[in-house]
One Martini backbone bead per residue (centre of mass of N, CA, C, O) as a GRO file, in nm:
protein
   87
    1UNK     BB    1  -0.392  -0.358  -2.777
    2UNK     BB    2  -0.510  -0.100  -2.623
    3UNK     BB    3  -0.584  -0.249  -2.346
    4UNK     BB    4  -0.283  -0.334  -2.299
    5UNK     BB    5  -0.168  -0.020  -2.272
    6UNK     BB    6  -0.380   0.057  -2.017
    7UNK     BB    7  -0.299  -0.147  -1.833
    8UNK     BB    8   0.003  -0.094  -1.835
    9UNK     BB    9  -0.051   0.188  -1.728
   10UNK     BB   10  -0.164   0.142  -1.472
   11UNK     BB   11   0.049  -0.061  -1.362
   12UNK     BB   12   0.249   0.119  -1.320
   13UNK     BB   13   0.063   0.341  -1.179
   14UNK     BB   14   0.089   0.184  -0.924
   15UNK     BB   15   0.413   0.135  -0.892
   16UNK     BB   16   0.471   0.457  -0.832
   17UNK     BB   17   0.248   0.517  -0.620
   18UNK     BB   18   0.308   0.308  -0.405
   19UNK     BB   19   0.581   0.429  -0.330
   20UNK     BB   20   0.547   0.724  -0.304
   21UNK     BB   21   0.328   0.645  -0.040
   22UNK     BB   22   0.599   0.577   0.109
   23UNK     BB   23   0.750   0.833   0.121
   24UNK     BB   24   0.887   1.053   0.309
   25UNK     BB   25   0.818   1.301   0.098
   26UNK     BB   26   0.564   1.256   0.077
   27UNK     BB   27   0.373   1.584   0.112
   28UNK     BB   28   0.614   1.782   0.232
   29UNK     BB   29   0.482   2.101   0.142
   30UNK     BB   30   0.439   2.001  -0.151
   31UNK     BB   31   0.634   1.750  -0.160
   32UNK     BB   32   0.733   1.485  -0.390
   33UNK     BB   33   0.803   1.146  -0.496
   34UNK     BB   34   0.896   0.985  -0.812
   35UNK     BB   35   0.894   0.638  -0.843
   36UNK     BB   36   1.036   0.445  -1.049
   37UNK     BB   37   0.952   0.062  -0.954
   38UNK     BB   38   1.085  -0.070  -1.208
   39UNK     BB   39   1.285  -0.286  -1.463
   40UNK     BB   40   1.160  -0.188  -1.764
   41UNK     BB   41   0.993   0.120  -1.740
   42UNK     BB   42   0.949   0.445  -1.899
   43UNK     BB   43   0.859   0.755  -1.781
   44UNK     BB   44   0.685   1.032  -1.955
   45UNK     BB   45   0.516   1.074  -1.731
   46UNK     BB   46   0.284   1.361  -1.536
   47UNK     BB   47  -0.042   1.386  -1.402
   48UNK     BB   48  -0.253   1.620  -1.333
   49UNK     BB   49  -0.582   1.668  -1.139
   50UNK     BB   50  -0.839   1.859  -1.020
   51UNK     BB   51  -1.101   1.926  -1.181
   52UNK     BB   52  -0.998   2.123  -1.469
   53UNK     BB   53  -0.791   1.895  -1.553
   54UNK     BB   54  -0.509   1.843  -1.689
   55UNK     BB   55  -0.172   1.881  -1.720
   56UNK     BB   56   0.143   1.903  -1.756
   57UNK     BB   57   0.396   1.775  -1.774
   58UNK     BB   58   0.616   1.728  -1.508
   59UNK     BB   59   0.829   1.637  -1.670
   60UNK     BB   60   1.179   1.684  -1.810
   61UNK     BB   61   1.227   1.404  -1.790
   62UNK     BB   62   1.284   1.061  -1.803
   63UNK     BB   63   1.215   0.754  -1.634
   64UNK     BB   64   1.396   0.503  -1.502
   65UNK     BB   65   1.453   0.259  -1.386
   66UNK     BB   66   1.493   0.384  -1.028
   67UNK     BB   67   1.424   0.659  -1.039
   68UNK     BB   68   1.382   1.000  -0.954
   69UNK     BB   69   1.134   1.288  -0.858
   70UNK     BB   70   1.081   1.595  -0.806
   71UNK     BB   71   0.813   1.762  -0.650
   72UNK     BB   72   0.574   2.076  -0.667
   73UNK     BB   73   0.321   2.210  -0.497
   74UNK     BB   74   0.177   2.565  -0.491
   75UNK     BB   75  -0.024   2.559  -0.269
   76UNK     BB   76  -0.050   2.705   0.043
   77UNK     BB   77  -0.305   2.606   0.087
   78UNK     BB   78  -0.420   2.312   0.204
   79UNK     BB   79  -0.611   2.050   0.059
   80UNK     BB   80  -0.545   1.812  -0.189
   81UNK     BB   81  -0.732   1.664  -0.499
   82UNK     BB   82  -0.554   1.410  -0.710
   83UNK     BB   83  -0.535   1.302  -1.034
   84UNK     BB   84  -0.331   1.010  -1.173
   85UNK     BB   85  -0.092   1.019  -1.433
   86UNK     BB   86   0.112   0.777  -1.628
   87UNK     BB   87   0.338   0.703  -1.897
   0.00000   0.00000   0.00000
């Protein structure tokens, strides 16, 4: 059971991330949009890692399915290399 959890958590985790990937606003000043584009999965988290650790979760409210939020990196200058995880 716990690997079928983490299956889906992968699996949500690539459709919210591969629409992200086109997303006309992803990465433009370090703005990108988070988006549900599940029909039942509801996103309860969003973190990422820099390789310093996981962050706190970057959602204020959960996002259900077909939802978008909107997120912006703080770093000022530069590209940054980010782990993501969903739940």
């Amino acid at each position: 059971m716990h690997y079928l959890k983490i299956i889906f958590s992968a699996l949500v985790a690539c459709l919210v991330l591969s629409t992200a990937a086109l997303s006309q606003s992803t990465g433009s000043k370090g703005v990108f949009t988070i988006h549900n584009n599940t029909k039942n999965n509801i996103v309860t988290g969003f973190y990422t890692n820099d390789g310093k650790g996981w962050s706190e979760n970057w959602l204020s409210e959960q996002l259900k399915p077909k939802e978008t939020a909107d997120a912006k990196f703080s770093a000022q200058t530069g590209s940054c290399e980010q782990k993501l995880q969903i739940g």
